[in-house]
DRENLOTI-691632 format. One record per residue (C-alpha): residue in one letter; x, y, z. Coordinates in steps of 0.5 Angstrom, whole numbers, plus 500, padded with zeros to 3 digits. Layout:
<vexlos>
aXYZ
...
</vexlos>
This chain:
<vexlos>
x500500500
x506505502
x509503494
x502504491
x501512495
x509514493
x508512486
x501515486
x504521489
x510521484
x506520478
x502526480
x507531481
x510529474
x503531471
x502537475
x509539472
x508537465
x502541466
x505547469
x510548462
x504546457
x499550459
x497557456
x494562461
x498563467
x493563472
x491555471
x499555471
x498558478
x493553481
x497547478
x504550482
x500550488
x497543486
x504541485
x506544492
x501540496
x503534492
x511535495
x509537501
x505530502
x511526499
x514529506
x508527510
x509519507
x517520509
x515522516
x517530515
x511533518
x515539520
x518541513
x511538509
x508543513
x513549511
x513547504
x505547505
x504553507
x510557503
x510553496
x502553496
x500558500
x504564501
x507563493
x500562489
x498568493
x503573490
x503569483
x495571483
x497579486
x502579480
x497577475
x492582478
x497587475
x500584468
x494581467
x493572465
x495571458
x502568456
x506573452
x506568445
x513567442
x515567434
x520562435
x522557440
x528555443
x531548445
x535551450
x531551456
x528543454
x537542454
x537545460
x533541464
x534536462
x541536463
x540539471
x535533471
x540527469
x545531474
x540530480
x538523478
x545521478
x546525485
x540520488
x544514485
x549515492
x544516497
x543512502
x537507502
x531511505
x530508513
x537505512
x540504520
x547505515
x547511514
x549518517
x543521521
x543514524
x549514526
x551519528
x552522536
x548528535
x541523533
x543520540
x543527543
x537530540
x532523540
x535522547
x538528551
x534534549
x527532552
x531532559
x535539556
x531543553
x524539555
x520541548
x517535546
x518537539
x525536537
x526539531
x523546535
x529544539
x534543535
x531550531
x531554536
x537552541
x542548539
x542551533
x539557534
x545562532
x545559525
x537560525
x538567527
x542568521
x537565517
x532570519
x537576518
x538574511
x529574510
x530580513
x536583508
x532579503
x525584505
x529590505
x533589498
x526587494
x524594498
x529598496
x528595489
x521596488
x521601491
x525605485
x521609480
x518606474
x522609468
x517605463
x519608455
x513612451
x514607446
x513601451
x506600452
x503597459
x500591456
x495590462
x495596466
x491596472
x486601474
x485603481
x477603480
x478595479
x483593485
x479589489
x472586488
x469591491
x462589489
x463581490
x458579494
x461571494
x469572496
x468578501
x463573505
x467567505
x474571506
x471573512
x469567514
x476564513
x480569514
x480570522
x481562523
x486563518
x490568523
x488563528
x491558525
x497562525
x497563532
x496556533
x502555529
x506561534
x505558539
x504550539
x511549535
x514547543
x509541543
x508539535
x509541527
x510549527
x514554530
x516562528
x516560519
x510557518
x507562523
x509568519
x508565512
x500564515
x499570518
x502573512
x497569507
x492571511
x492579510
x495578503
x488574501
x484580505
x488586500
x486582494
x479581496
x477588500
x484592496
x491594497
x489601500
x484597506
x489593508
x494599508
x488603513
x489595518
x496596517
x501601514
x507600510
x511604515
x508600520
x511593516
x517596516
x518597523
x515590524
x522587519
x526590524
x523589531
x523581529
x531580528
x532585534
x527581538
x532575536
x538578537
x536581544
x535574547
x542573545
x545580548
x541579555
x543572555
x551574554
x549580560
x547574564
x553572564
x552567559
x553565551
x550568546
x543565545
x544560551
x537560554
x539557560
x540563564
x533567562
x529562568
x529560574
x531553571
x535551565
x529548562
x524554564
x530559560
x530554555
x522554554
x522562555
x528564550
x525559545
x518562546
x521570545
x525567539
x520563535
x516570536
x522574533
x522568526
x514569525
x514576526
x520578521
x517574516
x510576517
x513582515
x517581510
x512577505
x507583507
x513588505
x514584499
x507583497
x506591499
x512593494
x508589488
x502591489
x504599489
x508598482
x501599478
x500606482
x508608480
x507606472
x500611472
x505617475
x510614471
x506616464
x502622466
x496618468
</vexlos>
């Protein structure tokens, strides 16, 4: 039964592929992505990667369909046509292809006790010593967030250069020649579908439990799959869907661009703040043993501050991103004298 799911599921994924490269309009190309990702994320779950299954769920279909959709809002969905196809993109592939494939050809057996991870001292330390050193349930949070949490600070010091760089690039003025024409300029009279009943009912309806959910995520990451990434790409999914259903400049009355800026700093400071009071108390940089009353207490407080640091900066990071695509049909008007 396990084969049959992981063949369904294979043979799914090259479907939903070969659909994506052969479909015309770029909005079905967007849901079959989505599909796509889902399907990946279920071949994790069938691989006991719940933690990543759940990441992938929650960037690949959701946080990315979401802004493909804002993208094709403003360039409209039909396919430039091409005059003359190249064979360089297919050569391409499929060289990339046959070098991935022959990587796998050296990988050890899935579920093998051989291999590395089996074998290796951290696997003992992480499965049999962390529950008693840090006491989350939730290995991977643990790992995450405290043995290796100098390096996830690092990881969300570059989604927060990230965020800034895509904002100072957005943000530049369009510089559109006369003679380029906007093949689907936006109008402002259109942004949000301000007089459909249907999506404005059950986007209210959704929309809370999405940002519930995403609190769930925040804060239930100690005991099960989750934690700060999967948090902030939810909250994040669920204010973009608010902007493409009520309009950019409602969110932005609900949250401010400014105030989405901020929120990129505070995020990366909180994290690092941890470690700079750890390092006050006498202790290593982010070493949460010193935050409590006891070592695990310290390891629960300081994990809790830091995960809340990871979904804050990337909340703001998507909504930074998705705030600078959004504006871009506002600077093309002003950009031509509209």
């Amino acid at each position: 039964m396990e084969e049959f799911t992981d063949i369904f599921l294979m043979l799914l994924l090259i479907a939903g592929t070969l659909g994506v490269l052969y479909v015309s309009n770029l909005f079905v190309a967007t849901m079959l992505l989505g599909a796509v990702s889902l399907i990946v994320a279920l071949i994790f779950v069938t691989l006991d990667a719940v933690d990543v299954a759940f990441t992938e769920a929650a960037v690949g279909a959701g946080i990315s369909t979401v802004l493909y959709l804002g993208t094709l809002a403003m360039v409209g969905s039909k396919e430039k046509t091409r005059s003359k196809k190249s064979p360089l993109p297919l050569l391409v592939s499929l060289a990339v292809g046959g070098l991935l494939i022959y990587a796998t050809l050296d990988l050890p057996v899935i579920g093998s006790p051989d291999t590395p991870v089996q074998t290796s001292r951290l696997t003992d330390r992480f499965i049999n010593v962390s529950p008693n050193e840090i006491g989350v349930p939730n290995m991977v949070t643990s790992v995450l967030a405290s043995y290796r949490g100098f390096d996830t600070f690092g990881e969300v010091t570059v989604i927060f250069t990230a965020g800034i760089a895509v904002l100072m690039i957005l943000r530049q003025r369009h510089t559109r020649r006369e003679e380029e024409p906007i093949e689907n300029p936006t109008n402002p009279d259109q942004k949000g579908s301000l007089h459909d009943i249907v999506p404005h009912v059950v986007s209210k309806l959704l929309i809370p439990f999405i940002l519930l959910f995403g609190l769930y995520v925040q804060f239930h990451g100690d005991f099960g799959p989750g934690g700060g990434f999967q948090a902030g790409v939810i909250f994040a999914a669920g204010f973009i869907l608010y902007s493409l259903v009520f309009g950019l400049d409602n969110l932005k009355q609900l949250i401010s661009a400014r105030f989405v800026e901020f929120l990129l700093a505070a995020g990366v400071l909180l994290y690092g703040g941890v470690g700079v009071v750890s390092m006050l108390m006498g202790a290593n940089f982010l070493d949460y043993n010193v935050l409590g009353s006891t070592p695990v207490a310290g390891q629960h407080l300081g994990i809790l501050l830091v995960e809340l640091g990871v979904g804050i900066t990337v909340t703001a990071a998507m909504l930074a991103i998705f705030f600078g695509f959004a504006g871009r049909p506002d600077e093309i008007e002003d950009s031509n004298g509209h």
